[in-house]
PALUMMI-236448 format. One record per residue (C-alpha): residue number from 0; residue in one letter; x, y, z. Coordinates in Angstrom, 2 decimals, always signed. Layout:
BEGIN
k_r_px_py_pz
NUM_a_X_Y_Z .
...
This chain:
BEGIN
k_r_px_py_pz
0_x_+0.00_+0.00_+0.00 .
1_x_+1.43_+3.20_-0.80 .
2_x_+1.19_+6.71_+0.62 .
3_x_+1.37_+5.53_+4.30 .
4_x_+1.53_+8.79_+7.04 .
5_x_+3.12_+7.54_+10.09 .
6_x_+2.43_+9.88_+13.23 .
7_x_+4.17_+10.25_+16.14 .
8_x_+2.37_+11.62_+19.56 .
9_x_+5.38_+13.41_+21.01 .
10_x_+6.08_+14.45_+24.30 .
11_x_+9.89_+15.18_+25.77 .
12_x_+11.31_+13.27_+23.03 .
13_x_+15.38_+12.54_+22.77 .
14_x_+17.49_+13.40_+20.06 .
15_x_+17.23_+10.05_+18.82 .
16_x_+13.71_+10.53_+17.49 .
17_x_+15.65_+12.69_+14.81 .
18_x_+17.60_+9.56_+13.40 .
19_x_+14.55_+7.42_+13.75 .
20_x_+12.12_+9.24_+11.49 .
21_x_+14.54_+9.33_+8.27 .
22_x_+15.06_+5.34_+8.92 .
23_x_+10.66_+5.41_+8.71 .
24_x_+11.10_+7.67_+5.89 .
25_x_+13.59_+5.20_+4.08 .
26_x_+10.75_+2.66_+3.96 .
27_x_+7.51_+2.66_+2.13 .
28_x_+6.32_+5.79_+4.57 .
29_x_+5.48_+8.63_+2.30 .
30_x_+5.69_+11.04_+5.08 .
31_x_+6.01_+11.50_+9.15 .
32_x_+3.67_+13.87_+11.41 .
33_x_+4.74_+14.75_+14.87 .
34_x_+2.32_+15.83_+17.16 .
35_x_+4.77_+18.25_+19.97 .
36_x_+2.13_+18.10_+22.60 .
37_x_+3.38_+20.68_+24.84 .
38_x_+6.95_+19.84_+25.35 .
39_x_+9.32_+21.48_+27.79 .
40_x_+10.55_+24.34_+25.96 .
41_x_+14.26_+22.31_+26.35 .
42_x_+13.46_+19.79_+23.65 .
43_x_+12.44_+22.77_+21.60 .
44_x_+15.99_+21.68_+19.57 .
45_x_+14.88_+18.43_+19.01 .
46_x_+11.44_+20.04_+17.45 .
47_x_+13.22_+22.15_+15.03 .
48_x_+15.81_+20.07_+13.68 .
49_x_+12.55_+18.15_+12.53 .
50_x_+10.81_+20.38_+10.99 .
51_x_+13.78_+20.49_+8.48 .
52_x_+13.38_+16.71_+7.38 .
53_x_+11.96_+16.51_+3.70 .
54_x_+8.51_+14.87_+4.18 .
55_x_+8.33_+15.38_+8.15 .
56_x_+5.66_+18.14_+9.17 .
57_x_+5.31_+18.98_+13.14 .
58_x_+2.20_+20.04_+14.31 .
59_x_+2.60_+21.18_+17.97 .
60_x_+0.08_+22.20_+20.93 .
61_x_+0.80_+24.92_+23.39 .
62_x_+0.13_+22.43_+26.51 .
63_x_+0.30_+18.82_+27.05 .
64_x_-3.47_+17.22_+26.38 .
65_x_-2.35_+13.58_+26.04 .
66_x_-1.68_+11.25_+23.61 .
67_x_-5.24_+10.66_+22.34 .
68_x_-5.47_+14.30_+21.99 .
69_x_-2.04_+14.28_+19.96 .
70_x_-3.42_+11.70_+17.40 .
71_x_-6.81_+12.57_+17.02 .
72_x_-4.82_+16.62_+15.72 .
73_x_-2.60_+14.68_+13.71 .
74_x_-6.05_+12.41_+12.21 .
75_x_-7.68_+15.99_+11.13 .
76_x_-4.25_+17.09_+9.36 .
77_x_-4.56_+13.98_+7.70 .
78_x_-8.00_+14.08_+6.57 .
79_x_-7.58_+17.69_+5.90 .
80_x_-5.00_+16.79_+2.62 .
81_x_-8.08_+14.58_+1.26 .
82_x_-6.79_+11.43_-0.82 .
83_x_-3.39_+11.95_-0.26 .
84_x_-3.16_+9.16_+2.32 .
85_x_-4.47_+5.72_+1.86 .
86_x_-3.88_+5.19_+5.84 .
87_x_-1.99_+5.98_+8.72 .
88_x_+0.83_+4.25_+11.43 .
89_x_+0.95_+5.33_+14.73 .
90_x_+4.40_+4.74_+15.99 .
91_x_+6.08_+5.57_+19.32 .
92_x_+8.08_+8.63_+19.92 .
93_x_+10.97_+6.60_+22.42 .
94_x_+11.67_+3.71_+19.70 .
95_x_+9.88_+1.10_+21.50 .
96_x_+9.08_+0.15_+17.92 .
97_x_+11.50_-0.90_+16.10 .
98_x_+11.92_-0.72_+12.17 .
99_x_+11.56_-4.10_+11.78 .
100_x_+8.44_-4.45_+13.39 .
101_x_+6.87_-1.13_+11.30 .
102_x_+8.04_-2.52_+8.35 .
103_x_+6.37_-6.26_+9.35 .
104_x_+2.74_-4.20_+9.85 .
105_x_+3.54_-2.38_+6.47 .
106_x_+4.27_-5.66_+4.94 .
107_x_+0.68_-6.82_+6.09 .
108_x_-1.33_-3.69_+5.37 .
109_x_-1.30_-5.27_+1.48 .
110_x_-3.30_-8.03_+2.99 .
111_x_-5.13_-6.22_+5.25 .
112_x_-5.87_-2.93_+3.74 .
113_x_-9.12_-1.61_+5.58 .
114_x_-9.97_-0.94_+9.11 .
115_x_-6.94_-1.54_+11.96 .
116_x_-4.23_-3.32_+12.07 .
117_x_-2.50_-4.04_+16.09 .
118_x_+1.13_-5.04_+16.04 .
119_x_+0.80_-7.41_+19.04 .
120_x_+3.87_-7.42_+21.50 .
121_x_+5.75_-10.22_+22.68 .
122_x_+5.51_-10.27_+26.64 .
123_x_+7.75_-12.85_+27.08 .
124_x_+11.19_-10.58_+26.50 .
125_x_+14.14_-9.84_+29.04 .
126_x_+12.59_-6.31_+29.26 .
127_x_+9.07_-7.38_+30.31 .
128_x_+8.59_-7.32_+34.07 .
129_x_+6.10_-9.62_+35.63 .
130_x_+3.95_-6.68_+36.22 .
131_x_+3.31_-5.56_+32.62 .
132_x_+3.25_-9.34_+31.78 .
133_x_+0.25_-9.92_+33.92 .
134_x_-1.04_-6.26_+33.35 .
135_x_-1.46_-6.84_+29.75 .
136_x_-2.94_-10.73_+30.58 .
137_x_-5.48_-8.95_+32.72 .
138_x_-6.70_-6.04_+30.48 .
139_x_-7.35_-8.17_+27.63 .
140_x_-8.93_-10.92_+29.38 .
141_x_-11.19_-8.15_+31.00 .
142_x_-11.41_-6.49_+27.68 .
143_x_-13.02_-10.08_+26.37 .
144_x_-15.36_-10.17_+29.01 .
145_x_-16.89_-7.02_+28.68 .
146_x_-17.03_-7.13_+24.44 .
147_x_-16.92_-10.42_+23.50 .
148_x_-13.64_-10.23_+21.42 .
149_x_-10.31_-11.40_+22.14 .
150_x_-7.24_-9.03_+21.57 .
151_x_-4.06_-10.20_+22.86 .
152_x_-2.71_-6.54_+23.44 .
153_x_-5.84_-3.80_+24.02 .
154_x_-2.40_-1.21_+24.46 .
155_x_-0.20_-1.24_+22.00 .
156_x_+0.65_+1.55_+19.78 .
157_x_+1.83_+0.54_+16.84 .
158_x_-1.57_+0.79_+14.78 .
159_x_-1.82_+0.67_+10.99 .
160_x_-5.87_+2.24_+10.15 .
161_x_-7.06_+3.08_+6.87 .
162_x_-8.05_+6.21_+5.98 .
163_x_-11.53_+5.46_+5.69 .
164_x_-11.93_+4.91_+9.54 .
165_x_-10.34_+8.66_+10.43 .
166_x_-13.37_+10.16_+10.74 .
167_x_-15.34_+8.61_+13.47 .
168_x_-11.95_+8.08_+15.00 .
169_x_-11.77_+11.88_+15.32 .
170_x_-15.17_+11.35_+17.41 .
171_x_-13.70_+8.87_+20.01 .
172_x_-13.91_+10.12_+23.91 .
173_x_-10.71_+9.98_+25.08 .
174_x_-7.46_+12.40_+25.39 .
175_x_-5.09_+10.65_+27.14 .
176_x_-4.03_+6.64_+27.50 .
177_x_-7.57_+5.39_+27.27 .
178_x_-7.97_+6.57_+23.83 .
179_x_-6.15_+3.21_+22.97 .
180_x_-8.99_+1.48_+24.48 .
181_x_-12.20_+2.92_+23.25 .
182_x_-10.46_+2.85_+19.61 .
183_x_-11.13_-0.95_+19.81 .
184_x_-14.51_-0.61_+21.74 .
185_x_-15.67_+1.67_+18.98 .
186_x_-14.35_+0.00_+16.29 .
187_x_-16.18_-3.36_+17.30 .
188_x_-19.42_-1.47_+17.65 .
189_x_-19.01_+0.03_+14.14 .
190_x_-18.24_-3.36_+13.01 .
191_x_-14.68_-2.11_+12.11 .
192_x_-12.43_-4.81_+11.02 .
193_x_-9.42_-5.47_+13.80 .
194_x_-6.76_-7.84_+12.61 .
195_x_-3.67_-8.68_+14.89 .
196_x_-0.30_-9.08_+13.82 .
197_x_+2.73_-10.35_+15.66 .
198_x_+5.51_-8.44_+16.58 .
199_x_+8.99_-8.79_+18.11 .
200_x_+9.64_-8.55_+22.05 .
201_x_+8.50_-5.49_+24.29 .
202_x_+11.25_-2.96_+24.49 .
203_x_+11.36_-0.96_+27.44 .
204_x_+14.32_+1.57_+27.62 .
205_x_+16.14_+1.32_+31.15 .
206_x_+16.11_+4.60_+33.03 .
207_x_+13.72_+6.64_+30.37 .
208_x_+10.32_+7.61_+31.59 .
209_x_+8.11_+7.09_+28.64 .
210_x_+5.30_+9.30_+29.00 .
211_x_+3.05_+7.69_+25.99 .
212_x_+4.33_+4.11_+26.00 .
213_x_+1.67_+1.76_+26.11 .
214_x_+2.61_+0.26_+29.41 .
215_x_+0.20_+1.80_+31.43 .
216_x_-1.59_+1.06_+35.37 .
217_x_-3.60_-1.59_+34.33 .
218_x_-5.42_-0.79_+36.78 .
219_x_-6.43_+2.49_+35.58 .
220_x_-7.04_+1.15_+31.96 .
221_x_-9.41_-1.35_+33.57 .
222_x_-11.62_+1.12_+35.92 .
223_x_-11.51_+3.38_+32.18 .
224_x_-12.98_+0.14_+30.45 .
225_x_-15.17_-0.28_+33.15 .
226_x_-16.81_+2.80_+33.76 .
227_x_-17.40_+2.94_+29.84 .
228_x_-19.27_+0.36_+29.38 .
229_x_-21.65_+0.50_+32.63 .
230_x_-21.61_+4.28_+31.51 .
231_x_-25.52_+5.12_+30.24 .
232_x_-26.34_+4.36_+26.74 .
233_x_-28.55_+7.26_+24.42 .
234_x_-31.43_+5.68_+23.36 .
């Protein structure tokens, strides 16, 4: 599939995020949006050495609002050039994902061109603790209960979604980490397709606080989930 966006929520990112979006940009990518959601004025260095990368456009907001808040901007940029994208990738800012495993759910948007795509993590790495092992067992085994489908990682954040699904994305409650969540809820209740691929192990950077990685409290993504669905329904 060709004329991929990949975006990239933002928030304190490292100079390394510099290297990593020509590597995306070497691939099939056509080109990268960053999302600067109201980064320290510090990393404003970072920010500009970006916006001088061929194909790379920063969008930027003037406080910190989240990561769901930070794709959905970056989903009405998108929409806003028309048919110039045939679908997104949302990749992580800290290089939790690595090329290999963008290129992999690439590979498989030619089989799997409409609705989203999950790269599904391998728990079962030197990195993963038994916390976020168990954390990610629970949320998707509470994630089945409550909506009848089984995902084997409700967090993750490398997404492949067409373009055609953009719009009631845009729609989706959420601002922060539980955007992730009612993504899937919605899409199942549109009737969205979901497909799963597998990825290589969960990468967790020693001594970096990731503000937007996808290992979350699962508590806290659990009482979210919750909450939603015993929330009132419109007639």
């Amino acid at each position: 599939m060709k004329n991929i966006a990949a975006i990239i929520p933002a928030y304190n990112p490292q100079q390394s995020l510099i290297t990593y979006v020509h590597q995306l940009l070497a691939t099939t990518i056509s080109q990268v949006i960053i999302v600067n959601d109201g980064s320290d004025p510090k990393y404003t260095v970072v920010f500009e050495e970006l916006k001088k990368i061929d194909c790379c456009r920063v969008l930027e907001h003037s406080n910190n609002i989240g990561k769901g808040g930070a794709l959905k901007t970056a989903f009405d940029y998108v929409m806003a050039q028309k048919e110039k994208f045939q679908g997104v990738i949302t990749v992580g800012a800290h290089r939790q994902h690595t090329l290999q495993d963008v290129t992999l759910v690439l590979t498989m948007t030619k089989v799997f061109s409409e609705g989203i795509v999950l790269g599904v993590r391998n728990f079962h790495s030197a990195d993963s603790t038994f916390l976020s092992y168990w954390g990610n067992r629970a949320t998707s085994l509470f994630f089945e209960i409550l909506y009848h489908r089984k995902l084997m990682d409700t967090q993750t954040g490398l997404r492949f979604i067409s373009f055609n699904e953009l719009p009631w994305l845009i729609k989706v409650k959420g601002e922060r980490y539980d955007y992730d969540t009612n993504m899937l809820v919605a899409a199942l209740k549109r009737k969205c397709p979901i497909f799963e691929v597998e990825i290589g192990q969960l990468r967790i950077k020693k001594n970096t606080v990731i503000q937007y990685d996808e290992i979350t409290n699962a508590g806290s993504i659990i009482a979210k989930m919750l909450m939603n669905y015993l929330k009132p329904r419109k007639k």
